[in-house]
N, C-alpha and C positions, 0 to 999 in steps of 0.2 A: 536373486530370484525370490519369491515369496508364493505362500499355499497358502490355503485356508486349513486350518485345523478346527475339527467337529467341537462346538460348547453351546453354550445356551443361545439363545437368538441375539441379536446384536443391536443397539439402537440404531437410531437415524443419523446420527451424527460418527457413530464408532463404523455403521457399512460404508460411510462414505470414505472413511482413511482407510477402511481396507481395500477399495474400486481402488485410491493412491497409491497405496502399497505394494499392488499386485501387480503395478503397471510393469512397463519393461521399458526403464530400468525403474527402478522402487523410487518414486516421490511422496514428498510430503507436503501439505496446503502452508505456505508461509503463515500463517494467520498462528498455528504454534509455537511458531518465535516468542508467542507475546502473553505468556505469565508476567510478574508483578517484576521478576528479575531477568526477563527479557526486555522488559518495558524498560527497565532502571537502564541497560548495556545500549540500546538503540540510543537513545537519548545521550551515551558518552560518544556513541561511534558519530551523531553530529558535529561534534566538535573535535574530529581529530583531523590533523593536518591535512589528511589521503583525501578524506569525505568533504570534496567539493558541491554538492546537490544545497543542501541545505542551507549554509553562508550565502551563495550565487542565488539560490529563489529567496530567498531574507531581502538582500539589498535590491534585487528585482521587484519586489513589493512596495520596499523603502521608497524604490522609486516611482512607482508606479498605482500604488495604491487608491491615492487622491483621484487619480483620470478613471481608473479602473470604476470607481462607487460611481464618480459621477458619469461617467457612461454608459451605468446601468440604473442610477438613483433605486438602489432595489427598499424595498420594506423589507426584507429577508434577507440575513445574508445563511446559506447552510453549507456546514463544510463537511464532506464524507471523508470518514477515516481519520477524525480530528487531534487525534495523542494531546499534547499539551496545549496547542490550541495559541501556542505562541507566534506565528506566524499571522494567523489567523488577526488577532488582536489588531496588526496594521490594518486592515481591513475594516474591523470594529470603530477604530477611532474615527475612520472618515465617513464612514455610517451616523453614529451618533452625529456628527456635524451634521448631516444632513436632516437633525428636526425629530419628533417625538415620534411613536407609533411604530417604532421598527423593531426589528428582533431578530436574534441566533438562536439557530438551532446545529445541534454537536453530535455526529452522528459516528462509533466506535462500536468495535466489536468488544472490547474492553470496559465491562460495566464502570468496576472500581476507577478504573484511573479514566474512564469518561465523567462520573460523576462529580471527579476531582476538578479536573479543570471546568467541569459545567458552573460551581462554585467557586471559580475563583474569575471567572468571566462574570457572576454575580456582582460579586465584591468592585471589581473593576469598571464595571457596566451598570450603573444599577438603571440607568434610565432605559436599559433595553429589556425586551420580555426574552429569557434565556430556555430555551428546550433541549432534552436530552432524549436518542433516541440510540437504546441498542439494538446492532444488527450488525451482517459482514455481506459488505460490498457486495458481493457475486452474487447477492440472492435475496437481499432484505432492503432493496430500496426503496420497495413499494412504499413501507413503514413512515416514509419522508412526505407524505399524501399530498397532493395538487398545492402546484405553488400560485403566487399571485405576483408579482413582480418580483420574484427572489433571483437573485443569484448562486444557485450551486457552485461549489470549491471543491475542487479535488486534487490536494499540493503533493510533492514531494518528488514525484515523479513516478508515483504506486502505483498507477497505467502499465510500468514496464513491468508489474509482477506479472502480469494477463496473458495468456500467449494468443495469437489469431481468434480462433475460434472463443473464446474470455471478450476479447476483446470488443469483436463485431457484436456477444451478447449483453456486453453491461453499455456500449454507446447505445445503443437500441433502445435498452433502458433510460439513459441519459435525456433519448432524444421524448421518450413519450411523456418526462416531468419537464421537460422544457416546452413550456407554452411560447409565444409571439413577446409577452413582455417579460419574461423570464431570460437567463442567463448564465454561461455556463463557463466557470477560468477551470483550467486547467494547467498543471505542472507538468512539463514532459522535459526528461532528460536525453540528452542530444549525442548521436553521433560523434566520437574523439575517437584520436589515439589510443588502441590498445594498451601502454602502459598506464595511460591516467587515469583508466576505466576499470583495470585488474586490483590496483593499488586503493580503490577508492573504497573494495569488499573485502580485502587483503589488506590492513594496516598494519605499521610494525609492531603496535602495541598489543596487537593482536585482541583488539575487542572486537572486532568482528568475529573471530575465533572462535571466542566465548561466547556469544551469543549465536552465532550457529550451532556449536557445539550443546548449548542451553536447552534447546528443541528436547532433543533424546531425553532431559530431565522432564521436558512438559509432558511429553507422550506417555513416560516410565508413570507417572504422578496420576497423569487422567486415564489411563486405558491401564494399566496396571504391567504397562511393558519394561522388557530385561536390559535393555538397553545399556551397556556401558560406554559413557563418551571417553573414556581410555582406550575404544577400541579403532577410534574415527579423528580424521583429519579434517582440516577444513578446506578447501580448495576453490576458490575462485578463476575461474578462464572465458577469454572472451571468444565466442563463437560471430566468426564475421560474417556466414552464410544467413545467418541467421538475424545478423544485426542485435547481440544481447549478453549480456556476463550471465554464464551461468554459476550458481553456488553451490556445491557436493558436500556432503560426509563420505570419505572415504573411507572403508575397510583396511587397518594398518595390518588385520591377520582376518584369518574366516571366522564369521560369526554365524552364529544361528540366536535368533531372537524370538522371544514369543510376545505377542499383543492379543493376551488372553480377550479385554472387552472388544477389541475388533478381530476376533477370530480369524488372527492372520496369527503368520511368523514369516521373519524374514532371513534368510539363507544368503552370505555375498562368500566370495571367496577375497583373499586380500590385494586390495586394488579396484574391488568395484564398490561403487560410489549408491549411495542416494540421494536424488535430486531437490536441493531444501527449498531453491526459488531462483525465478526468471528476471532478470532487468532487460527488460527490450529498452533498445533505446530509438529514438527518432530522430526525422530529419521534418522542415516545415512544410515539404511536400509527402512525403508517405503519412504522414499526420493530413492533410486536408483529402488523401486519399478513403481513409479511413471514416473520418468526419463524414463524408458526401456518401459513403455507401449505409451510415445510421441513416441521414435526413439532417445531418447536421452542414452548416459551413462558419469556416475561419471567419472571426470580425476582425481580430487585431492579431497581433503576434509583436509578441517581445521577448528580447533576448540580450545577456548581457556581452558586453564589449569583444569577449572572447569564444563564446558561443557555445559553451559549456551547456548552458541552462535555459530552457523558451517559458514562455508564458503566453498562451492560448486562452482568447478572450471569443469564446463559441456560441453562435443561436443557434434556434431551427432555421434548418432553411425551407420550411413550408411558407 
C-alpha cells in the first residue's frame, strides 16, 4: 500500500509516480529502468540465451529490410524509442540505396545515450540528414511533427509495455502522424509457451535481476527515495487471462519507504510485490483488432519460421 505524506508541492513529473504508486498494487512507469546503468544491463539482457525478441526481429529485418524500404520508398525513416539504433541501421542502409534527400530522425527518452547513437548514425550515414528528438512515447509524439513519406518504427516489441487503455491511446496517436503516404513497422512479440516467455525476463544469469532490481536505484537517485533493493526480489509470471509476463519487485520482508519528492511512501508487508512492467504479447489477429479500432489496418505481416516474433508493416486505413 502507499500514502501520501504532507511536504512541499511536487513537480509534474514526481505527481505522476506518485498517481503509480498509490495504485493498487504500487507500480512504477518502465521508462525508470533506464539510467546510464539500466541502459548498459538492457543491452546485455539482448544477448542472453533466455532473450529471444531481439536475435528473431535482427534476422526478421536481416530479411526483410530491402522489401520493407522499397514498399514504402519513404524520404524519412523515424524510429520511436531508438536505444542503440542498431537494428535500425538495417533499415538505413536500404534507405541510403534508395538515392539522396533522405533522412533519420531518433526519437528516445534517453537524451545522453539518444545523442550517442544519433552520432554514430552520423558517422555511418553521412549522406543522410540525422535528427534527434527527446520525449517518452506515451505523451511526446507530437514532437515528431507531420511526416511526408516517412515511415514510423517502433521495434522491439515495447507495444507490450502498454496495457489496453496505453494502447488504444498511443495507436490513435500513431494513426493521426500517419498520413496516406506515410508508414508504420511495428515489432510485436507473439503468443508462446509459458516457459519460453517466463525465462526470456527471468535469465539464469540473472541480468534481468539486476536491471529490475536497478529501478529502486533510479527512483532513490531522482526523487530522493529509501529504497533498499536488498529488500526486493525480482519475479517474472505469465498471466494467460491477460495474454502478458508480468515483472514484480517483491518485498522479501516489510518495508516502509519514503519518496520524499513525490510525496508518497510506500508500505508492502513481505510477499507483496510492485509492478515494474507489462509485456502483453499478441497474436496476428488481436493486433489487426486493435489496428482497425485506431483507423489503422495490416499491409504485411511477418514472422519468423517459429513464430516467436511478427513484423507489422501498418497504413491508415482512411
Amino acid at each position: 500500500m502507499s500514502d501520501s505524506s504532507p511536504t512541499e508541492p511536487v513537480s509534474e513529473v514526481a505527481a505522476e509516480l506518485q498517481q503509480w504508486l498509490q495504485r493498487d498494487p504500487p507500480q512504477v512507469p518502465p521508462r525508470y529502468f533506464y539510467d546510464e546503468h539500466g541502459s548498459e544491463l538492457f543491452e546485455k539482457i539482448t544477448h542472453t540465451e533466455e532473450y529471444y525478441p531481439t536475435r528473431t526481429e535482427l534476422a526478421l529485418l536481416e530479411t526483410y529490410a530491402g522489401e520493407i524500404i522499397a514498399a514504402t520508398d519513404p524520404l524519412e525513416v523515424a524510429e520511436i524509442g531508438s536505444g542503440s539504433s542498431r537494428k535500425t541501421q538495417l533499415l538505413l542502409e536500404a534507405l541510403v540505396a534508395r538515392g539522396e534527400g533522405r533522412r533519420c530522425t531518433v526519437f528516445d527518452i534517453s537524451g545522453d545515450f539518444l545523442e550517442k547513437s544519433a552520432d554514430t548514425l552520423r558517422e555511418l550515414y553521412p549522406s543522410l540528414t540525422i535528427r534527434s528528438v527527446v520525449g517518452d512515447f506515451t505523451r511526446d509524439l507530437s514532437r515528431l511533427g507531420p511526416g511526408n513519406r516517412r515511415l514510423l518504427v517502433f521495434l522491439a516489441g515495447t507495444i507490450g509495455n502498454l496495457d489496453a487503455n496505453e494502447v488504444a491511446t498511443f495507436l490513435a496517436e500513431i494513426a493521426a502522424l500517419t498520413g496516406p503516404d506515410d508508414a508504420f513497422l511495428l515489432g510485436v512479440d507473439l503468443v508462446k509457451a509459458p516457459e519460453i516467455l517466463e525465462a526470456a525476463y527471468d535469465d539464469a544469469q540473472g541480468i534481468t535481476a539486476r536491471f529490475n532490481l536497478n529501478m529502486l536505484n533510479v527512483l532513490n537517485a531522482e526523487f530522493g527515495a529509501t529504497f533498499d533493493p536488498a529488500d526486493f526480489t525480482h519475479r517474472a509470471s505469465w498471466n494467460a487471462e491477460e495474454a502478458r509476463v508480468e515483472i514484480w519487485l517483491d518485498a522479501v520482508r516489510d518495508v516502509d519507504v519514503l519518496v520524499p519528492a513525490a510525496a508518497t511512501r510506500v508500505q508492502l508487508r513481505a510477499g507483496q510485490g510492485i509492478r515494474t512492467e507489462l509485456s502483453c504479447k499478441y497474436t496476428e489477429e488481436s493486433l489487426k483488432t486493435r489496428l482497425a479500432t485506431a483507423g489503422l489496418r495490416l499491409d504485411r505481416w511477418m514472422t519468423d519460421p517459429k513464430g516467436l516474433f511478427g513484423l507489422a508493416l501498418i497504413r491508415s486505413a482512411q
